[in-house]
C-alpha positions in Angstrom: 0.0 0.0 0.0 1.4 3.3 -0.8 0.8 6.8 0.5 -2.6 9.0 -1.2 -1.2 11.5 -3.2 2.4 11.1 -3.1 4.6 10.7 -5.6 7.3 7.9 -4.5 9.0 8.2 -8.1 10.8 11.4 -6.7 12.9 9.9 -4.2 14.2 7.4 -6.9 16.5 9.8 -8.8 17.1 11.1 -5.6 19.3 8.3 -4.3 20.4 7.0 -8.0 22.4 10.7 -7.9 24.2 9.6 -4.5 24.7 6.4 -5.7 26.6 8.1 -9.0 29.5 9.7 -6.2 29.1 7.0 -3.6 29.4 3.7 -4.6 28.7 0.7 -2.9 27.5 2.3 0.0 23.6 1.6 -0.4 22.5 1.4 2.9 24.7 4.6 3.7 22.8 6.4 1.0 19.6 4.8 2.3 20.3 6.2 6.1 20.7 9.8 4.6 17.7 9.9 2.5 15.4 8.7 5.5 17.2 11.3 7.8 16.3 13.8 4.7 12.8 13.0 4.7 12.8 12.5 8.6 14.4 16.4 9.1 16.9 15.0 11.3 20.8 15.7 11.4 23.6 13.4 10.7 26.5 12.3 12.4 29.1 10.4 9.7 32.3 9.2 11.8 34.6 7.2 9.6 38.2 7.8 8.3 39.4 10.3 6.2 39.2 10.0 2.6 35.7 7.9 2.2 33.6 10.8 1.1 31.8 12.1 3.7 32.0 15.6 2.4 31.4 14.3 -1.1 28.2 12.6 0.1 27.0 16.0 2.0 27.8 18.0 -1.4 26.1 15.5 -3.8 22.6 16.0 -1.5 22.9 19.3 -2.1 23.4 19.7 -5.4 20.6 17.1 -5.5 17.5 19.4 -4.1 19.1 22.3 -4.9 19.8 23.2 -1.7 22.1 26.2 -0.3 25.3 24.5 1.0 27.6 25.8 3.1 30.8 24.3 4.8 32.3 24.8 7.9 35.6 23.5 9.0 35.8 23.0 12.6 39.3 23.9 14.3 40.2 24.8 17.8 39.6 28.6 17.5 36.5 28.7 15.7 34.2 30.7 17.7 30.2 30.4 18.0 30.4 34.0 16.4 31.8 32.5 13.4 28.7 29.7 12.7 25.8 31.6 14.2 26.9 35.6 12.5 26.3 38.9 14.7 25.8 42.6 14.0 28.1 44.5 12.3 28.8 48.5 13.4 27.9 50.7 9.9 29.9 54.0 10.6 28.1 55.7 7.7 24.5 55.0 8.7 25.5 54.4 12.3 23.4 51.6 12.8 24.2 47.5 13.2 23.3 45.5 10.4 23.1 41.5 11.5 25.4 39.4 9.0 24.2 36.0 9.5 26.4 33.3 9.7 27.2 29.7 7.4 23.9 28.3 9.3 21.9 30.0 7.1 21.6 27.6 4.6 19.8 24.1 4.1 22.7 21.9 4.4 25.2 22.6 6.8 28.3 20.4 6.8 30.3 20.7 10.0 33.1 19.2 9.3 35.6 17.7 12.0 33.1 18.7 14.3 35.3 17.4 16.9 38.2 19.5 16.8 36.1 22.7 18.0 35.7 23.6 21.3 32.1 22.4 23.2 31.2 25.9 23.4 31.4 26.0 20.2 30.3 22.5 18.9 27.2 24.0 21.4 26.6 26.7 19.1 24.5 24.1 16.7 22.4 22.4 19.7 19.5 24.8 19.3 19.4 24.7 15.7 20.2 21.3 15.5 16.4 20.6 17.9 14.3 23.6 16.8 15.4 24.8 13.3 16.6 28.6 14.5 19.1 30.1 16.1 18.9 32.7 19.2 21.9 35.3 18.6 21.7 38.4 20.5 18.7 37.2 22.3 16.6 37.6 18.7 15.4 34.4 17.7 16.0 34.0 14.1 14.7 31.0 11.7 16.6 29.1 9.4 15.8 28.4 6.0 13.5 25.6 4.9 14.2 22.3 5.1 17.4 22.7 7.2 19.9 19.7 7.7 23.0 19.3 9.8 25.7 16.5 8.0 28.5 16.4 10.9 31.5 14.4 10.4 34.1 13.3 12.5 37.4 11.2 12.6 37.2 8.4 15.2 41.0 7.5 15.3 42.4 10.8 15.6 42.2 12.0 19.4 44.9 14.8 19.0 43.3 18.2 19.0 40.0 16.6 19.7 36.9 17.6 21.6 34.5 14.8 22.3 30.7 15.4 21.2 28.9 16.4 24.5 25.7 13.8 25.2 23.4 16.6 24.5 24.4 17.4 21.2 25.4 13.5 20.5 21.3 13.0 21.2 20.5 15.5 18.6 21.3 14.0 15.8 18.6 11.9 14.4 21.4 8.9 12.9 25.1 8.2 13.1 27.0 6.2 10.3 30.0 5.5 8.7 30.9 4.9 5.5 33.4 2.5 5.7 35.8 1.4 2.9 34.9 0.6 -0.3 35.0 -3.3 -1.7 37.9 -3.4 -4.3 35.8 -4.6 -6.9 33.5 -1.1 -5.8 37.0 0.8 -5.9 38.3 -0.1 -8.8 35.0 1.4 -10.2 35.5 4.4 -8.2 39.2 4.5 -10.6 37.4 4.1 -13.6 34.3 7.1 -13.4 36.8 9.8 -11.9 39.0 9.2 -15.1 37.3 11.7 -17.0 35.8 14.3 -14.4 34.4 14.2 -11.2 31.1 12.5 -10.9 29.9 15.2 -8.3 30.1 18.0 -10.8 27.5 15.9 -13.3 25.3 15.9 -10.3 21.7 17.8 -11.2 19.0 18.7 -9.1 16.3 16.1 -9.0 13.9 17.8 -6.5 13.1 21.0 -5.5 13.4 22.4 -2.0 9.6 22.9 -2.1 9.1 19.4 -3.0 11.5 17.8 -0.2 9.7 20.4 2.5 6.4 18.3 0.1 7.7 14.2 1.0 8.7 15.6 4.3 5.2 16.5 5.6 3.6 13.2 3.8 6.9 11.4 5.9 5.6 12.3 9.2 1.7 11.6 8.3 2.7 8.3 7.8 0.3 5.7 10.2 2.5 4.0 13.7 0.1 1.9 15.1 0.1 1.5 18.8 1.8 -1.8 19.5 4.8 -0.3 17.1 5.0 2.8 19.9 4.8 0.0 22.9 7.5 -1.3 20.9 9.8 1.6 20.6 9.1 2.6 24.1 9.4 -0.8 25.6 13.2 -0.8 23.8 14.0 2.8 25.3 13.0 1.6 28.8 15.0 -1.3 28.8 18.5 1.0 28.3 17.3 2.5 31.1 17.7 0.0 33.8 20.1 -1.8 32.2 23.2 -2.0 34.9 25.6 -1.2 32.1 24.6 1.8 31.3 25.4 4.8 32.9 23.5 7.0 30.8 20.0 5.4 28.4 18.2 6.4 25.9 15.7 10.4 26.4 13.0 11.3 25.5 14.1 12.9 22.1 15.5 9.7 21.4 11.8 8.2 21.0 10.5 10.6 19.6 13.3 10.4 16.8 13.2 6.8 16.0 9.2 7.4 16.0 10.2 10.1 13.8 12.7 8.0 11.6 10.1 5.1 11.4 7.9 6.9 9.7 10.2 8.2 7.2 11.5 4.4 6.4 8.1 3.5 5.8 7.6 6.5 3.3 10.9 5.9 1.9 9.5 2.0 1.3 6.3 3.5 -0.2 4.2 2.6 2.8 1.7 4.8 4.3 2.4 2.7 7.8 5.0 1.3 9.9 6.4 -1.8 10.5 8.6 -3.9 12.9 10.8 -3.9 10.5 11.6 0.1 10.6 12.5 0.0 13.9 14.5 -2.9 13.9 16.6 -1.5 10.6 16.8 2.0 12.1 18.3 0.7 15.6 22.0 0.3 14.7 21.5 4.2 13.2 19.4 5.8 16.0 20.0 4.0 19.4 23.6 3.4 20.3 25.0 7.2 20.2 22.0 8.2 23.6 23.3 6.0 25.4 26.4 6.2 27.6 28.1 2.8 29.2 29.7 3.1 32.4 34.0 3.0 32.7 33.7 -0.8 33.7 31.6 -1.8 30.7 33.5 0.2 28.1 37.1 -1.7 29.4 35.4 -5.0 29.3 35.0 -4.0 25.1 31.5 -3.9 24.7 30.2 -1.4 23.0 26.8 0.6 22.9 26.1 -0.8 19.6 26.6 -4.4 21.1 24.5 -3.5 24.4 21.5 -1.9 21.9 21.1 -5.5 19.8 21.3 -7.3 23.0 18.9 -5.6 24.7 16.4 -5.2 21.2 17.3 -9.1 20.6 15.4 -10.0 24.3 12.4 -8.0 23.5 9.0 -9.5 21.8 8.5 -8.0 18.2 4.8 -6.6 17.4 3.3 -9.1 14.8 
């Protein structure tokens, strides 16, 4: 069953022009789109060189968005994201400049190598789509999208992500390296020119803002809820964990659930959202203790466990 009214056929080019830059990587390109259509920012933490910022730009160019690039270092200041006013001597008045946030995709790159204050600077716009700078609340544009990337194996010059802003992104992913069947592909298409500058627009920003409300009137019935919030409760008292899964979280994977099942031309959920959206939404919200992360096991580890011991909805 598909959704009244909507045209599915849109997201199709949609994720053929990804797959044209990143190849290989179809689940990675599937993630994305659903955090697209969900609204939700994304976290990509992988190794240099596996196109994170290629990924980010072909979106872009993809729904014609505005995209603008930030590269995080140690003495970027919230100023320098956000804008402020600037003194006219002439006039005598402040004018506001606004900042690289005003756009619809943001790509904060090496998030982690900037100060919390400053990663801080994007926790507001990150949850509420505007930004409070001089105490004026301004709004971003229209859809508005946050693609974060960080290196996991580099720790010098490093901030890590505080919890509140780790919860605040809707997925994290990583790429990962290609096959070498994939990159010997990969050789062969960037022989001639870059595949991200024959890269068109496929959708309109009107049209994402469009799938994005049909997205979240798509149908969860009530067991799938029990379901979600039976999984959240259960990182909650689980002895490993110092730290389980918020509210936001719920509301996120409810969120992202809906926008799997849009993205599968359904106009309802199914267990099978949730359970393909875990390894994405769950395991960054939650926080295991000192003695749990020496032992080795990590959060992704403790979030199957604990999904693997709970009934599925039929």
């Amino acid at each position: 069953m598909t959704t009244a009214g909507t045209d599915h056929s849109l997201i199709a080019p949609l994720k053929q022009n990804l797959q044209n830059v990143i190849y290989g990587k179809s689940e990675c390109i599937d993630c994305i789109i659903v955090a697209l259509l969900a609204g939700g920012s994304v976290l990509l933490e992988d190794v240099p060189g596996v196109g994170k910022t290629t990924l980010a730009k072909a979106l872009a160019k993809s729904i014609d968005a505005k995209f603008r690039r930030i590269q995080f270092t140690p003495d970027l200041l919230p100023a320098d994201i956000l804008g402020g006013s600037i003194y006219n001597p002439v006039s005598g008045e402040f004018r506001f400049d606004p900042g690289p946030i005003f756009c619809n995709i943001l790509l904060a790159d090496e998030i982690n190598r900037a100060s919390p204050r400053t990663q801080s600077a994007l926790l507001e716009a990150m949850n509420e789509n505007q930004a409070t700078i001089e105490g004026q609340r301004r709004p971003l544009p229209k859809p508005f999208l946050v693609i974060a990337t960080e290196n996991p194996i580099e720790f010098h010059g490093t901030y890590p992500l505080p919890e509140a802003q780790m919860d605040r992104f809707l997925v994290r992913l990583a790429i990962g390296y290609p096959a070498a069947d994939v990159e010997i592909d990969i050789l062969k298409s960037h022989a001639m020119a870059e595949p991200l500058e024959r890269i068109e627009p496929v959708l309109t920003l009107e049209q994402v803002q469009q799938i994005q409300l049909e997205a979240a009137a798509v149908h969860v019935d009530e067991s799938i809820l029990e379901y979600i919030v039976e999984i959240v409760h259960a990182t909650r008292s689980d002895n490993r964990l110092q730290l389980g899964i918020s509210t936001r979280g719920t509301l996120m994977m409810s969120r992202a659930a809906r926008a799997r099942a849009y993205f599968q031309k359904r106009d309802f959920v199914i267990p099978d959202d949730v359970l393909w959206l875990v390894p994405y939404v769950l395991p960054h919200r939650i926080l295991p203790t000192t003695q749990t992360r020496h032992s080795g096991t990590t959060a992704r580890q403790i979030v199957a466990e604990i999904v693997g011991r709970i009934k599925v909805p039929v």
